[in-house]
N, C-alpha and C positions, 0 to 999 in steps of 0.2 A: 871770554873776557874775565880777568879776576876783578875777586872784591877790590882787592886797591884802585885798581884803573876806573870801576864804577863808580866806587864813592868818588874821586875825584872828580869827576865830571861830573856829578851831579854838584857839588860843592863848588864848581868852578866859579860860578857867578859871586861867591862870597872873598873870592881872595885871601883866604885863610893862611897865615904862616902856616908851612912844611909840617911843623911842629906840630901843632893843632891839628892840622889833616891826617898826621902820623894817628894823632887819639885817636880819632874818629872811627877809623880805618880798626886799629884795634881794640874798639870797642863793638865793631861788629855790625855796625848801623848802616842801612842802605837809603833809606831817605830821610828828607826834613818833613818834618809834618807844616801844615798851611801857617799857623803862629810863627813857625821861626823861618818859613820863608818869607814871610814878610816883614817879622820884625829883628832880624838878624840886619839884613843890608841898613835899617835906620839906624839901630846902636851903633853900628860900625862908621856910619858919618857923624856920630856925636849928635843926634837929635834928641831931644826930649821924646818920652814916648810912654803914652798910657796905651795900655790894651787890656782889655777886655778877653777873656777866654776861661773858660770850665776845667776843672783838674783834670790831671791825664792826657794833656794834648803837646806835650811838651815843653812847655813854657821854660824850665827852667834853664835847656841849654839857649833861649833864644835871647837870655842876658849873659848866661855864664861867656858863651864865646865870644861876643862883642869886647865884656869885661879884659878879658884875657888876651885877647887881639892887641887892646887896646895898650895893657902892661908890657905887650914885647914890643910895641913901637915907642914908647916913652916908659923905658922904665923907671920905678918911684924911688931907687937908689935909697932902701932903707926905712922907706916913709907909708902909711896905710895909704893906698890912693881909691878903695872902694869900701862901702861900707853898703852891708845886703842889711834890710832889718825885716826880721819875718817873727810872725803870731808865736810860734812853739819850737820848743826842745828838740822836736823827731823834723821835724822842718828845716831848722838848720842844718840837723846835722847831715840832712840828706843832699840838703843847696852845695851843703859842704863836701861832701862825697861827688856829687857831680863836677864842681872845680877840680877836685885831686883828679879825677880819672879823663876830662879833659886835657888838664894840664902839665899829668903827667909827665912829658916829656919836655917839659920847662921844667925853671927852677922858682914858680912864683909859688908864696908860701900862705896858706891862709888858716884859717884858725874860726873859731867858734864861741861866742860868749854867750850865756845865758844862765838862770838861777838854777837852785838847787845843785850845783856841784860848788867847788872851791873858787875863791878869787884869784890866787896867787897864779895857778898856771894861766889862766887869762890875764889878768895882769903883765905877766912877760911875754907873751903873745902882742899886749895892746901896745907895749913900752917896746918891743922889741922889732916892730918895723912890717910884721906883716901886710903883704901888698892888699891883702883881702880878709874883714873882717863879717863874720855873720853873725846878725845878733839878732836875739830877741830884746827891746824898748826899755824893760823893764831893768833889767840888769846891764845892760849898757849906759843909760843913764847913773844909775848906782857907780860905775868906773868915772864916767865923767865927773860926778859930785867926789871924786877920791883924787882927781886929776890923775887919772891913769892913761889920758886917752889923748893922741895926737892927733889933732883933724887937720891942719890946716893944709895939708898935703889932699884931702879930699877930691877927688876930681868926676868920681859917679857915685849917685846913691843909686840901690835899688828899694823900693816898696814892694816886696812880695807878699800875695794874700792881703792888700790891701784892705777890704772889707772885713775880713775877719779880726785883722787887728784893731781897728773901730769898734766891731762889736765886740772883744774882749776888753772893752776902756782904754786902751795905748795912746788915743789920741794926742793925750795931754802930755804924755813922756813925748813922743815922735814931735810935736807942733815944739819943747824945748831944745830935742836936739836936732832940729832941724835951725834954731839960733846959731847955733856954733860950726855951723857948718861954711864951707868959703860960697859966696854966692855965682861964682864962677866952675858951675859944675853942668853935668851932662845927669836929668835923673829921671828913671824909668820907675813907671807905675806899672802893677801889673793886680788884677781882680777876678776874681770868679762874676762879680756882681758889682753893679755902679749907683749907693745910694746917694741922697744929697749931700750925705754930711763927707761922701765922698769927693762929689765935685766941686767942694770949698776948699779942701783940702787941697786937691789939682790944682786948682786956679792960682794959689798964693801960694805954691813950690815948684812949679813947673812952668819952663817960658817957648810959648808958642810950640805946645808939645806935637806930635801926630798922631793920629789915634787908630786903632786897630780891636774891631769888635770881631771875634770870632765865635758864634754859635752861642750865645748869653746865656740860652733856657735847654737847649741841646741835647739830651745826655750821650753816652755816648750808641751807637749804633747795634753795638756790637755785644748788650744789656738787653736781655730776655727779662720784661716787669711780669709780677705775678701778686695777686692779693687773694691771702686767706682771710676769710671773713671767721669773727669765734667770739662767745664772751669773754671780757678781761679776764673772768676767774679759770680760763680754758688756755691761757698763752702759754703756761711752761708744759701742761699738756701737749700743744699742738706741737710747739717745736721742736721737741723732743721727737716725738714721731717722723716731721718732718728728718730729722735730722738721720733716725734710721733709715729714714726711707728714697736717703737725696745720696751722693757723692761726697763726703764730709772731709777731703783732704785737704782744704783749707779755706776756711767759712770766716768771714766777722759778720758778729754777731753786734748791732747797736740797743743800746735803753737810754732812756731818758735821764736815768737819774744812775748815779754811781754807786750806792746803795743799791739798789737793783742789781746793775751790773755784777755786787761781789756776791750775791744772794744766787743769781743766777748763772754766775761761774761754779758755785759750788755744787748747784743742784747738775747741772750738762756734766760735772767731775763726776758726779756720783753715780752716773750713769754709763761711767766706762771711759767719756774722751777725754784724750787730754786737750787740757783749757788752762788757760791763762785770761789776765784780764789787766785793762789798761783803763786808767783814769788818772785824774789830777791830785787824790790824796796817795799817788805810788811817788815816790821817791825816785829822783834820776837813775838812780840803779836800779831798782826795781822795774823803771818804764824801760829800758832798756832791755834788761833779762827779757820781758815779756817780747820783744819785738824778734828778737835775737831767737828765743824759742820758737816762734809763730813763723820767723820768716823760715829757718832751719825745718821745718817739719814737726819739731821734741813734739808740737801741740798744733791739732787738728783745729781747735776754734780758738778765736782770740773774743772776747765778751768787751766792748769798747766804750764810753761816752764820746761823744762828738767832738772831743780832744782828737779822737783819731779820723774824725772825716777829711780833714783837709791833711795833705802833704805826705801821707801814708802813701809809699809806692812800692806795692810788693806785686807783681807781675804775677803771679801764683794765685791770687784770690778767685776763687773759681767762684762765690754765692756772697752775696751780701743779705741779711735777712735783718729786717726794722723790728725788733722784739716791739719796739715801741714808737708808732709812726713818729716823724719828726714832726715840726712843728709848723716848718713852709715849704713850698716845691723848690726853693734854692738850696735849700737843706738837704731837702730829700736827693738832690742831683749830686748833690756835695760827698753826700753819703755812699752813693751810687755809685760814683766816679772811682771807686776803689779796688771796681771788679770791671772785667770789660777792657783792660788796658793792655800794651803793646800787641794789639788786632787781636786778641786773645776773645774769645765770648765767657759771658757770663750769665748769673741769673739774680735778679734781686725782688727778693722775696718778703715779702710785708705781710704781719698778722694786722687786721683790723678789727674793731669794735662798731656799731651803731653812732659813737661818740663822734667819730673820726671820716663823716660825710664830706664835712663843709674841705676837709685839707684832702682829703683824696678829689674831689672834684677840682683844686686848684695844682694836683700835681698834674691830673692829667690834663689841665690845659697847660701846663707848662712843657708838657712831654709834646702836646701833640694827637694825643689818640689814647683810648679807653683801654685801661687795663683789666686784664683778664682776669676774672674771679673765679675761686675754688673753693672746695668745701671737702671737709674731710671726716668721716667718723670718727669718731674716740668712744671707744668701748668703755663703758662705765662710766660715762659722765651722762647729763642731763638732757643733753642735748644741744647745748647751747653752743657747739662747733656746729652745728649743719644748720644755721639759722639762715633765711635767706637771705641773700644780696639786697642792702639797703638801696636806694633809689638815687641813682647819680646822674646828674644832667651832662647828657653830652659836651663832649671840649667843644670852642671854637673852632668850624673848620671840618669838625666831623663828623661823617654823612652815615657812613655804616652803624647798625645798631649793634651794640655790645651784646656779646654772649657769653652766658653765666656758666662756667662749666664746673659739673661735677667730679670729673677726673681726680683722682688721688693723686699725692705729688709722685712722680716718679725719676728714675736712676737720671740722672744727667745725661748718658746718654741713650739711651730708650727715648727721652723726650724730643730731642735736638738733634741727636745725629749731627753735632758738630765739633769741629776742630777746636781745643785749647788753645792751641798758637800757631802762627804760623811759619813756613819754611825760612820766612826772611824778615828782619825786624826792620822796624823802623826807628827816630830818632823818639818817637813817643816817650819809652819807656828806655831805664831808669829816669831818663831826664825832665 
């Protein structure tokens, strides 16, 4: 049987223009993962539709293809008829890479707005009829307060990463352009996580939506956790070591603070890898260069703040390592969700302190099961890497007692004996 004939049958049930199933097809993808089997058929009847799902699972073709379906059965003759509004910069651009390579083989045209680059080429973009606009809140507002922007043609929003743009402040930009919007529209929420200030938000933009929770607290399967216990004053020690002593061809590295982050890129440089690093005082070009090197190979670690946990999809991340635990277990999934993707295994690795009790017992109840603790010598420090495992009460649910192992990190695969990827992809990843 060839790939054509399979993907087609499996897609059968979507009714997909030709065209679209052409993408599909050569883009090389064998199934839909569970999100966009179920939330593919609702976009495609025009339903309202909040879901609920963790990165990495899809999601973002389980609105792109609906959108697009929906442009070659009513085309917008000139006019924007979808407007995506998502958290960040690498986010768009990525929603926006998924449209081109879906849509390929149309002629529907979409575009990108957000800050730190130029107005003017989004401005002809906004004036000049694109069927599909992706923005981040902040600067799309800014276009509207310039009159640059034609909604009335509007017929879908999306909310991508819904939560997260909440918690970066958006509220208030999103809650005004959602005034200007036509109230005769079709619009899809979509969240890693569902707080209140969430569900007020749903209720007065969305009408009689359907909802779809897939896996909330989850991560993904296919995520080997691991925890170093060490003093604060012991973490660019340890990971250092770690780092000679794991598979380092393509690591993100998170800290808390972006100071950090450039403190700590420089020290992992000075130690031989190449490193780059991403945060919110780099410059559109600059976040770019870094992503463009890191996804290319130029550079082994990428050193990140939490700018890069959500919408980062680089199929390649073989280790996630928390320089600096995060700060809740949605965080930490969030985080997570970076490595492990299209069936691929990964390993995410967490240095910890004594500090950091109370949040490693809520990540493991949100995983599920007790993470495995290690210790490691460092020669010529004080000792405060082989400090014992602090005292963690069991998740809810789980009966077995944890075991504190000593074992040194070792190679990726000495430990795991397993496959990077597999022989056949799924619709997971890039999308």
């Amino acid at each position: 049987m060839s790939n054509e004939k399979n993907v087609n049958e499996i897609f059968a049930e979507f009714r997909l223009d030709p065209r679209l199933q052409k993408a599909v097809v050569a883009a090389g993808y064998e199934t839909a993962t569970p999100i966009q089997s179920k939330a593919i058929p609702l976009g495609l009847e025009r339903r309202d539709l909040i879901a609920t799902a963790q990165t990495g699972t899809g999601k973002t073709a389980a609105f792109v293809l609906p959108i697009l379906q929906d442009l070659l059965d009513n085309p917008s003759r000139g006019k924007t008829a979808t407007l995506i509004l998502t958290p960040t910069r690498e986010l768009a651009e990525q929603i926006n890479d998924n449209i081109r390579q879906l849509g390929r083989f149309t002629s529907i045209k979409s575009a990108t707005v957000y800050g730190g680059v130029g107005m003017i080429p989004q401005e002809r973009a906004l004036r000049g009829g694109a069927e599909i606009i992706v923005a981040c809140p902040g600067r799309f507002l800014d276009h509207m307060g310039r009159g640059n922007t034609r909604l009335s043609g509007i017929r879908t929003l999306v909310l991508d990463e819904a939560d997260r743009m909440l918690d970066m402040g958006f509220l208030p930009s999103i809650k005004r352009i959602l005034t200007e919007l036509p109230r005769e529209r079709q619009t899809m929420l979509f969240s890693a996580t569902f707080a209140p200030e969430l569900n007020k938000l749903a209720e007065g933009t969305l009408r009689n939506p359907a909802r779809i929770d897939m896996d909330l607290h989850a991560p993904a399967k296919t995520v080997t956790h691991v925890l170093y216990t060490c003093h604060k004053d012991s973490k660019t020690e340890l990971l250092l070591k770690l780092l000679a002593e794991t598979d380092t061809n393509s690591v993100l590295i998170f800290t808390r603070t972006k100071h950090r982050a450039n403190r700590l890129m420089a020290q992992i440089a000075g130690a031989g890898y190449g490193t780059t690093v991403l945060h919110s005082n780099k410059s559109q070009n600059q976040r770019q260069l870094a992503l463009q090197n890191f996804r290319s190979g130029k550079c082994q670690i990428l050193v990140a703040t939490d700018i890069a946990a959500r919408g980062l999809d680089i199929a390649t991340i073989s280790h996630v390592i928390n320089y600096d635990i995060p700060d809740t277990a949605d965080a930490y999934i969030h985080r997570i969700g970076r490595t492990g993707r299209a069936e691929a295994d990964g390993d995410a690795l967490t240095l910890v302190t004594y500090e950091d009790e109370a949040t490693i017992a809520a990540i493991e109840r949100a995983i599920g099961s007790r993470i495995e603790r290690r210790r490691m010598e460092l020669p010529g420090f004080r000792g405060s890497a082989t400090v014992a495992a602090p005292r963690y009460s069991e998740p809810a649910g789980y009966s077995e007692p944890g075991r504190y192992s000593e074992q040194p990190a070792r190679r990726y695969s000495e430990h795991t004996g397993r496959r990077r990827s597999g022989s056949s992809r799924s619709m997971r990843a890039p999308m």
